[in-house]
N, C-alpha and C positions, 0 to 999 in steps of 0.2 A: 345217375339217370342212364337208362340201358338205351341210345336211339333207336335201337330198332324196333324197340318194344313199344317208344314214341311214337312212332311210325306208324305203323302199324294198326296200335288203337285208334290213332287219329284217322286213319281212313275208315276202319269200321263202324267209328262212330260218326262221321262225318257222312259217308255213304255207305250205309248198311242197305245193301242190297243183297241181294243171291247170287247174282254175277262176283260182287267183290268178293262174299263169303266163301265163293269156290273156286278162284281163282287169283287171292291175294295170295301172294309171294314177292320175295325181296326181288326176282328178276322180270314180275310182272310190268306191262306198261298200262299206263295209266287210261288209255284213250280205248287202246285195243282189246286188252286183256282184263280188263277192270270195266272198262264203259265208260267212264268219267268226263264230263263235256269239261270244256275251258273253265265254264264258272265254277263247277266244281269243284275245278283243280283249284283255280283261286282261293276258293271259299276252304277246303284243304289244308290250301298256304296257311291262310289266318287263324286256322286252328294248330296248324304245328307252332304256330308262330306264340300265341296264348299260354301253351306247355312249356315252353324257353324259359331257362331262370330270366331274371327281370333285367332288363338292359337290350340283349339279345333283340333283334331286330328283322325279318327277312325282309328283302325287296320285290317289288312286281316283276323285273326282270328274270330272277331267282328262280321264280315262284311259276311263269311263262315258260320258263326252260325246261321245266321237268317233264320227262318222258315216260322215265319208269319208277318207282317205287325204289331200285338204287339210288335213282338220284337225288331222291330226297332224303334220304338215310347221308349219302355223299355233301350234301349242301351243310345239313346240319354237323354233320363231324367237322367238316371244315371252318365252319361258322366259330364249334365250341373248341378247337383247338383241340380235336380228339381222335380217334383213328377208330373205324369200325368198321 
């Protein structure tokens, strides 16, 4: 599984807007650059979280933190014990 590619779709499909479509990037933020309210991001969460092989878990704390489109790319490598 490629995270980024995880990533990625999960926001497009999560919030396919015109804002995300032209200005998603791995250094994009999520609030400024994207537009994404808190619930979102949440709602976000639970979708990267859905993609995980099974076991894999994320938290509300995790999920709260994220600022930019790295950092959830960074949560999930670190989660699956991977480097990307």
């Amino acid at each position: 599984m490629n995270i980024t590619d995880l990533v990625l779709e999960s926001i497009l499909n999560t919030c396919p807007t015109d804002k995300v479509a032209q200005n998603l990037s791995m250094k994009a933020t999520l609030k400024h650059d994207l537009g994404l309210t808190g619930e979102e991001i949440y709602v976000l969460g639970l979708t990267v979280e859905s993609r995980l092989p099974e076991g894999y878990t994320l938290q509300d704390d995790q999920i709260t933190a994220w600022i930019s489109v790295q950092d959830i790319i960074d949560t999930i490598s670190t989660l699956l014990g991977k480097g990307e």
